[in-house]
N, C-alpha and C positions, 0 to 999 in steps of 0.2 A: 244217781247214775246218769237221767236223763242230762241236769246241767253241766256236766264233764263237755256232754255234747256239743253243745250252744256254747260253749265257751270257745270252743275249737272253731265252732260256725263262724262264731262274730268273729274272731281275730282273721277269718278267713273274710267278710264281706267289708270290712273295717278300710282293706284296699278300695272297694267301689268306690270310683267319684275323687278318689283325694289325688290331685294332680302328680303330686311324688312318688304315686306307686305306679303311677301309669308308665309302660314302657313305651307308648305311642307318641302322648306329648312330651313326653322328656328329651326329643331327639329335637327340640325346638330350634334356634337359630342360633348357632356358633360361629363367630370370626375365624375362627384355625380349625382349618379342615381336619389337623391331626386330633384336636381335641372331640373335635364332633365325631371325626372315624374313633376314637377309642371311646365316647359315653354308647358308640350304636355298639361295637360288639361288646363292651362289658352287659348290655341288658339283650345280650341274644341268648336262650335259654338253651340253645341248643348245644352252647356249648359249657365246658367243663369249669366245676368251680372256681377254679386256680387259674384257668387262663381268665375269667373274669374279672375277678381281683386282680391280676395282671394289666390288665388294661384299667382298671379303676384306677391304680396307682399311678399307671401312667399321666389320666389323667387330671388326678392330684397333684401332681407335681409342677403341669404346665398351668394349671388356677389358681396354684398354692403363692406364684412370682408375679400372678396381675396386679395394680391396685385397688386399695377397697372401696370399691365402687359398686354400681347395684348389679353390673356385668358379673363381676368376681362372686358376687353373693350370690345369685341367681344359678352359677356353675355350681356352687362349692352343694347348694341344695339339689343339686341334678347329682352329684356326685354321691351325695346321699343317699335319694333314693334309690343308687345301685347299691349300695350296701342293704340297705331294705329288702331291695328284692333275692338277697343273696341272704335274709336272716342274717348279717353279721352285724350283728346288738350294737358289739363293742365300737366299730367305726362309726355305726350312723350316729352314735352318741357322741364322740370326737368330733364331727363335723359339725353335727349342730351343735354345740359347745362354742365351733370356733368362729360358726357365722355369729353367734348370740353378741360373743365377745366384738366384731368388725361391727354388727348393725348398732350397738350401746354408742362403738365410738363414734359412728356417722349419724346416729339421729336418724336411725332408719325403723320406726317405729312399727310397718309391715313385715320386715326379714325379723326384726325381733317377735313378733307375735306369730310366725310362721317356727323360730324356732323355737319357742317355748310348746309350740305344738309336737314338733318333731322329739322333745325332749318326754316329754308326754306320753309320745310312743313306746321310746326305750324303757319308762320305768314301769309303764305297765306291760310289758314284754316279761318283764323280771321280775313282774309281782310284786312292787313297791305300789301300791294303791295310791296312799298318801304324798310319796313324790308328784307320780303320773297325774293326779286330780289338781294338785297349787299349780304343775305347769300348765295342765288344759284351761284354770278358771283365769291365770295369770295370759295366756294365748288370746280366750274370750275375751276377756277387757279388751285386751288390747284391739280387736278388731272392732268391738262394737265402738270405739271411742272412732275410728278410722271409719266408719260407719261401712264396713266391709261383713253387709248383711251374712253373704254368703259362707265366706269361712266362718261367721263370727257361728252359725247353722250349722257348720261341718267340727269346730271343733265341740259345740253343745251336742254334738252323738257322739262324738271321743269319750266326754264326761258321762254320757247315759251307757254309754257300751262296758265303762268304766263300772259303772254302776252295780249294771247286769251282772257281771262277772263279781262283784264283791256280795249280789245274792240280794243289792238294795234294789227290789224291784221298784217298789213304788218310787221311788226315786229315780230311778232310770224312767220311767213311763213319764213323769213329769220334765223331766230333758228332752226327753224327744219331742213331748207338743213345745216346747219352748226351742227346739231346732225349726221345727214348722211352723212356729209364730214368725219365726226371724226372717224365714224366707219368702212369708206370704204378699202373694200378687207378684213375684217373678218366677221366671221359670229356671227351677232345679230339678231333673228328672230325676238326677242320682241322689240326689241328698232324699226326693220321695221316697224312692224305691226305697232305699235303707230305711228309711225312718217306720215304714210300711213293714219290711221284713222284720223292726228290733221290734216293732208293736207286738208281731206276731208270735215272736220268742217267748218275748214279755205273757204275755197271754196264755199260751200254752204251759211255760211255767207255774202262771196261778192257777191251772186251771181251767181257765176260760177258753175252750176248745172251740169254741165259736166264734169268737172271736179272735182268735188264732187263724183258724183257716181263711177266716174273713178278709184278717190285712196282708196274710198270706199273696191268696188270689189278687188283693187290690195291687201288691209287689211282682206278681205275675203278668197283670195285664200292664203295669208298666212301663215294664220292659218289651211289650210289644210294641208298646207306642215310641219308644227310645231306647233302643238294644244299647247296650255296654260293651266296650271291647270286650275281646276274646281272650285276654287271660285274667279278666275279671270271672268268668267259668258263674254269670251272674243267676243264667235259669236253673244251671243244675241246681246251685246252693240251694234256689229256694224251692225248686222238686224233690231236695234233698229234706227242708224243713219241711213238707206239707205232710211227705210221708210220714217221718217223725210225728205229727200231730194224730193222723189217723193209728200210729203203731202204740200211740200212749191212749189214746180211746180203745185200744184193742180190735180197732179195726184191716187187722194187717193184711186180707183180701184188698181192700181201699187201698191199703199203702202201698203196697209191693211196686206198681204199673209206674208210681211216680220215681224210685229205685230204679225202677228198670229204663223208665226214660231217659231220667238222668245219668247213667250211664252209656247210650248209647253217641256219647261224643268220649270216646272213651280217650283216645288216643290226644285232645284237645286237654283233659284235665288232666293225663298222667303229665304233661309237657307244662302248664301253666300252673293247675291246684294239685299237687299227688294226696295231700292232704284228704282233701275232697272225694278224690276217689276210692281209697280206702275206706272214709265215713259213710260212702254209699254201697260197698260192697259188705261191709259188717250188717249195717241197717237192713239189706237184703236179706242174708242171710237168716238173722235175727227175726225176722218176720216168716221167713220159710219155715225156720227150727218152730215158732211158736204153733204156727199150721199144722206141723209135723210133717212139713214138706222134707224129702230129702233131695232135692235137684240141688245138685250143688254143694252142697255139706259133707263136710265140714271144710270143703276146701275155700269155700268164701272167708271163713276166719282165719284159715291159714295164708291166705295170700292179702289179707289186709295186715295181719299182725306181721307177716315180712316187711310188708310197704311202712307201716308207722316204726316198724322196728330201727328199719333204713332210717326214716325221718327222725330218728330220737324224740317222738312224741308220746312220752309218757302216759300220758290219761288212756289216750284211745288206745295204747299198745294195754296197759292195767281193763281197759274196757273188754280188749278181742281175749284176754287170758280168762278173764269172767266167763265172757260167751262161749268159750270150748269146754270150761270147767260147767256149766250148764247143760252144753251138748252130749259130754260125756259120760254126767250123769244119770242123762235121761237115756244114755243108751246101756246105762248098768255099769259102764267102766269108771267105778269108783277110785281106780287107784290115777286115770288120768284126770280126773275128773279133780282129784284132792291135789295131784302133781301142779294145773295150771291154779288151783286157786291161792295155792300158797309160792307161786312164782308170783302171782298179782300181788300177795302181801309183799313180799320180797322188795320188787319195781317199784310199791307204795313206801316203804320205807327206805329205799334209796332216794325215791325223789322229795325226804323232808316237807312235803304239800299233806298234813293231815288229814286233809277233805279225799284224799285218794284211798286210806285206808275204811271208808265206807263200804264198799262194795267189795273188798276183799273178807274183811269180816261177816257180811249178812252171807256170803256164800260158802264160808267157812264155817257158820253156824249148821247150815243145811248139811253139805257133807259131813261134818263129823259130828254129827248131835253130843256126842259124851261133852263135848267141848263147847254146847253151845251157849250155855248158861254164860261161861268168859267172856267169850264173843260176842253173846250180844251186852252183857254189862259192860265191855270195853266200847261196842261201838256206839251205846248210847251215850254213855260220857262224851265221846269225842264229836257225838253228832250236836249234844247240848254244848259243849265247848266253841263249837262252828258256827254256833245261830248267836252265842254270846257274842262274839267275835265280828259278825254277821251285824248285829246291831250298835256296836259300837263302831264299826267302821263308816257304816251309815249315820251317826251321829257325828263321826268326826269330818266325813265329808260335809257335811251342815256347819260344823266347826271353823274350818278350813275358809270354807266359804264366806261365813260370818267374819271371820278374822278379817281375812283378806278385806275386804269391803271396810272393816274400822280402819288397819292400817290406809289404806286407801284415801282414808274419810282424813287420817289425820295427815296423809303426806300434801291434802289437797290445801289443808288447814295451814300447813308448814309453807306450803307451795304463796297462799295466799301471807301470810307472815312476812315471807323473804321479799315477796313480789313491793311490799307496805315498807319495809325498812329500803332496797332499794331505791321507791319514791322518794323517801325523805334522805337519804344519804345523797340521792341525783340532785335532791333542791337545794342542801345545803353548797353541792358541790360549785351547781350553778350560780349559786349564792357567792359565795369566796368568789367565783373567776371570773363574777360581774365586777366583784368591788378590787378585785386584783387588777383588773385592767381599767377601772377607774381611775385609782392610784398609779396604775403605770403611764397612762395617759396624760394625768397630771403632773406626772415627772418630769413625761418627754415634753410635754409643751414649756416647763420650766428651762428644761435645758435649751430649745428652741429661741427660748426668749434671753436665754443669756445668751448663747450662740448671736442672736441678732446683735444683743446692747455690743457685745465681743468684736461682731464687725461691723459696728458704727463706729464703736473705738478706735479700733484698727484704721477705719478712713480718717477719721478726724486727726488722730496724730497724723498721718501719711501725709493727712492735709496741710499737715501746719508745718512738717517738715517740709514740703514742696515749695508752700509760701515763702516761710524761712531763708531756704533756697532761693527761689524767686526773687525776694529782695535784694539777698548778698548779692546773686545775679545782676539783677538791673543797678546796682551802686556800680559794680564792678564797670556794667557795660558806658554805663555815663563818661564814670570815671577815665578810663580808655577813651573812651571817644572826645574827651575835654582834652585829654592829653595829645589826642591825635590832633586835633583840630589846634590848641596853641603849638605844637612841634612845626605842623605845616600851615599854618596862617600867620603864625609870630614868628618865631628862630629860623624856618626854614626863609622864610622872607625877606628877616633884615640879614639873614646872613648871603641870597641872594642879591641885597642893594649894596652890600660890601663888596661883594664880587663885581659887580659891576662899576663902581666907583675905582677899586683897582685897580680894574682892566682900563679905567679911564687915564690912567698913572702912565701905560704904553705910550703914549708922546712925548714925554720926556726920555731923551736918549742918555741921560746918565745912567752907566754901569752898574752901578751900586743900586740904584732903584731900581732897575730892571730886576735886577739878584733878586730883589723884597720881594718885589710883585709878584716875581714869579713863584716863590716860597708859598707867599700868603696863598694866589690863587689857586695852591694844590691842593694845600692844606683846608682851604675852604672847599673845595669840591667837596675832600674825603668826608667834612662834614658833613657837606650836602645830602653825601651818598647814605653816611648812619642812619640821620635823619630820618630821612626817605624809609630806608630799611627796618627800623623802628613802629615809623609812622602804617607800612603795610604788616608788618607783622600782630602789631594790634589787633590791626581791622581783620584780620586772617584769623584770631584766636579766635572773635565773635564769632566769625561765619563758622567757625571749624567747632566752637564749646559742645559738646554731648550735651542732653538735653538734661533734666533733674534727677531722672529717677536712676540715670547709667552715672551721674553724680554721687548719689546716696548711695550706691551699691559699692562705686570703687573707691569712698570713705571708707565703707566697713571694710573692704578689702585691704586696705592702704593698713588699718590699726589692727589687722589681723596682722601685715608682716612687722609691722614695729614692735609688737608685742611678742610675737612666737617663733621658737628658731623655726616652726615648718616652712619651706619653702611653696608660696604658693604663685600659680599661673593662672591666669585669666584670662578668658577671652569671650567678647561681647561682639556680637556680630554686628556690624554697623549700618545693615540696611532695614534692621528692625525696627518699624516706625511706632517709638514707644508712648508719642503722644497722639495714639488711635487708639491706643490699648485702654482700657476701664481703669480704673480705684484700684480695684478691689482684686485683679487678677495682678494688678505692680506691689500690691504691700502683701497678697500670699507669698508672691515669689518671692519676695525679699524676707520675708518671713524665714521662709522654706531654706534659702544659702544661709539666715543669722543662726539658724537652728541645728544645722548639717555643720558646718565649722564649729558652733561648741560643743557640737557631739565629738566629734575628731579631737578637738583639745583636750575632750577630759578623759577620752577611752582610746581612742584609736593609738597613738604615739606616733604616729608618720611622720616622715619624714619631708615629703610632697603630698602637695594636695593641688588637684585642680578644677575651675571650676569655669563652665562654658554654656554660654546665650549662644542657642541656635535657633534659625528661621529654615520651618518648613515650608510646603504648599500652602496650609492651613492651620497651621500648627506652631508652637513655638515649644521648644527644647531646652530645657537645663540638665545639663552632666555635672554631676559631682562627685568626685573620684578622690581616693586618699592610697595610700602603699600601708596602712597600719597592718594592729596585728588581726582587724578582722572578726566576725563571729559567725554561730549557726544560725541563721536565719533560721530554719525551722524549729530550733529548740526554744531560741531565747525567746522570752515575754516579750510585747510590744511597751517601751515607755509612756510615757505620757507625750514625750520630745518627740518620737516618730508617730504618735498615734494623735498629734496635732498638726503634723504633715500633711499624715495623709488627711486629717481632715478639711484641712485648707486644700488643698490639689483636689480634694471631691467636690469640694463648694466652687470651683472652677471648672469642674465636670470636665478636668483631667483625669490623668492615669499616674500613679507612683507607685515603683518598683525598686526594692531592694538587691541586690546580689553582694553575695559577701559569703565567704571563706574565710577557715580560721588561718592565717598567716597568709592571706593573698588580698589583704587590702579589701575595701569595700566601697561599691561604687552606686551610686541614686542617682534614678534617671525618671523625668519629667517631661508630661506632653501635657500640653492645654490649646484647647482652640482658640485661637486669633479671633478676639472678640472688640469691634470699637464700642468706645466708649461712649 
């Protein structure tokens, strides 16, 4: 009967100290005023269930659209602990669900160790021990690895509270100094306090009444040193424990005053713990009925078993129907006296907890003796059944624990495995992409060096075509000038000394030779004049000849129209001074027109083509234009024919551009800077 108590206790001090149950820190610092107005009044207790959840929802909704960030997480666990403080199991378990699921994808190693704690709460809420213990020890890791002494202290009393409630004392006692190991030489008042109060539990449970009141008082003075807010209801709990210790010594004079203290904040615990103050109005009670006090009685069990009845707190409402069916007894009123104990049976087997049907059978035994021999052979079976149960759950917590730690041991082993094949699949990796780009290197300098022998080639011929040129040139120029010079040194001369001998023929006045003379000397003028006109036209072709390389060009031009019906037009700008220009930018560009015309002949079909030397500022320009049928530039592949263009126009450290339509002809156009040779 006594642990029915203590269990209601702990889940009630379980709130000291853990930041999520606090209504004071949770109103922390919010960006959206609406969000922070709806987390203040969902945890105002003053108001109505439904409007709380009302405003929770709210806002869930505006948390639920932030990104997951440690903002979002930090809400979505404020959001929780209004569900906490609202007992609503099912949501708090939902949210911490959904921060577990945002903190895994972010690598948020603290929100996941806070929510494996919050999960921790929910199944120990619901009496799944074995869930609530893997999330609390799975919580613990995690923080002691974050070296987060403190929670890693707060959730190792989750696990001893755990404990307690599953009846493994010694085990819970050894949690709690392992909560106080974790946190020694900083200061945690609340994690003391608690750990001070479960000692005290602990202790009164075994027995050890002295030690009970002991850590009691040490939890007492405390809190004088460091009060805990006020809907933690911190002093009454534990005036409410101390009497308990003197009412199980049977010192219920001693106990009563601490009842009665705790009590006189009455109005603070019906608002924060109602719990509490039912627990403390039975306890009274109970201690007066034991004295044979009658102040108060039996209406102290009637007005706590309303208030638990309200709270649907099973145990203590099966505890206040023992204590009237005891009351009743002892006043002779057997028939209520048998009415409330077999409503505690009733309450105990609606709530499927066999540890509840305890104390309905020992008081069943006593009123109905015919009956007791059942009774009590039913309730030892079920008591032996409970301590069975009792000890295997404390074995499996040991279990639990052990596992946990090999799995642990081997994901650390997996951990270091993966970490060992990464090593060697990164060196091999590094290994390929060193010798990959050896290899690539030695590619590119292969091409490099063909590229060069390519355009030493290219000059050497250009060369020999220029010379070539050059020669026929200088034959031609000789030539000419040998011609000019015997036209106007020889023929023009003696055809001069004819004329003049002729003219000398005027002094004779015969008719007839007058006629001649006059014939001859016309006809030798006209010759003169040929001559003459000859002899300057020559000398004009010299000065006027295009130099080699606008030579070479309008060859290939010339046996492009001999050979193709396209029509094509030329045109070479004449003040482009092409013997300033380099090698190597005259045999690209001629390159570039050879390569652009037998593109045109074999693909395009045009009909015109033209092609144009222009002089910029700095710059020299070729147009090369056709009417064909054209292509998509952006579809087609690049040939080898245009992708040797533009390699030559880059090694000029110009620019080459395409434009071309299907059925609107295609036109290349060409910029290189005016570089002397």
């Amino acid at each position: 009967m006594k642990k029915n108590y203590y269990i209601i206790i702990i889940s009630l001090l379980t709130v000291l100290g853990c930041t999520k149950k606090s209504a004071v820190n949770s109103l922390s610092n919010s960006p959206e005023d609406s969000l922070s107005s709806y987390l203040t009044k969902a945890n105002d207790f003053g108001a109505t269930t439904k409007k709380r959840q009302e405003y929770i929802q709210k806002a869930f909704n505006i948390v639920i659209e932030q990104d997951n960030d440690s903002l979002q997480r930090t809400n979505l666990f404020r959001i929780a602990n209004r569900y906490y403080n609202l007992n609503d199991w099912n949501k708090y378990r939902e949210i911490a669900n959904i921060v577990l699921q945002k903190a895994k994808i972010s690598r948020d190693s603290l929100s996941m160790a806070k929510a494996y704690s919050y999960l921790g709460d929910y199944y120990g809420s619901q009496g799944v021990s074995d869930s609530a213990f893997v999330n609390y020890f799975k919580s613990e890791k995690q923080y002691l690895n974050l070296k987060e002494n403190y929670n890693a202290s707060r959730t190792r009393l989750n696990i001893a509270l755990l404990q307690f409630n599953e009846s493994d004392l010694l085990g819970s006692e050894i949690s709690v100094f392992k909560a106080l190991k974790a946190i020694k030489g900083e200061t945690a008042n609340d994690i003391v306090y608690e750990s001070n109060n479960l000692l005290g539990l602990i202790y009164n449970e075994l027995g050890e009444f002295a030690k009970a009141i002991e850590y009691h008082n040490k939890a007492l003075q405390g809190l004088d040193k460091a009060p805990t807010p006020i809907e933690f209801q911190s002093r009454a709990t534990s005036l409410n424990n101390l009497g308990l210790v003197y009412q199980n010594l049977n010192k219920d004079k001693q106990a009563i005053p601490y009842f009665e203290e705790g009590l006189k904040q009455k109005q603070d615990i019906l608002l924060y713990k109602p719990p509490l103050y039912a627990m403390l109005l039975d306890n009274l009670g109970y201690s007066r009925f034991k004295l044979k006090e009658k102040k108060g009685l039996p209406g102290l069990f009637y007005e706590s078993l309303r208030l638990r009845d309200s709270l649907k707190l099973t145990t203590g409402i099966i505890v206040n129907q023992i204590r009237l069916s005891e009351y009743f007894a002892a006043q002779g009123d057997k028939v209520k006296a048998s009415k409330y104990s077999n409503e505690a049976m009733i309450t105990a087997k609606n709530s499927k907890n066999k540890r509840n049907y305890l104390l309905p059978l020992k008081q069943l035994a006593i009123i109905e003796p015919t009956k007791a021999t059942e009774y009590n052979k039913e309730y030892i079976h079920i008591n032996d059944s409970l301590q069975k149960a009792d000890r295997k759950i404390a074995d499996k917590f040991s279990r639990i624990e052990y596992e946990t730690d090999e799995i642990k041991q081997e994901n650390t082993d997996l951990t270091v495995q993966n970490r060992n094949l990464v090593y060697i699949f990164g060196g091999i990796l590094i290994l390929g992409l060193f010798l990959y780009i050896i290899k690539a290197q030695k590619a590119k300098n292969r091409e490099l060096l063909y590229k060069q022998e390519q355009q030493k080639a290219n000059e050497e011929i250009y060369n020999l075509m220029i010379s070539q040129q050059n020669d026929v040139e200088t034959i031609r120029v000789i030539e000419k000038k040998r011609v000019a010079q015997e036209l106007h040194d020889g023929v023009l001369g003696r055809m001069f000394g004819v004329r003049m001998n002729l003219d000398s023929l005027n002094k004779f006045n015969d008719e007839l030779a007058s006629e001649q003379r006059d014939s001859y000397l016309t006809e030798l003028k006209n010759i003169e004049q040929d001559i003459r006109e000859i002899s300057h036209d020559l000398s004009r072709e010299k000065s006027d000849l295009i130099n080699n390389f606008v030579a070479i060009v309008e060859k290939l031009l010339e046996e492009q129209k001999k050979t193709f019906k396209a029509k094509l037009v030329s045109s070479i700008d004449s003040t482009i001074k092409w013997d300033l220009m380099s090698n190597a930018i005259k045999i690209n560009l001629y390159r570039v027109v050879q390569e652009s015309i037998q593109n045109i002949n074999k693909y395009a079909n045009a009909r015109n083509i033209k092609v144009e030397f222009k002089k910029g500022n700095n710059e020299l320009f070729l147009h090369i234009s056709d009417d064909g049928v054209g292509f998509n530039v952006k579809k087609k592949k690049k040939g080898i024919g245009l992708q040797n263009m533009l390699s030559r126009i880059n090694e000029c450290e110009g620019t080459f551009e395409i434009q071309s339509k299907k059925g609107e002809g295609t036109k290349i156009m060409v910029a290189v800077p005016i570089k002397k040779s």
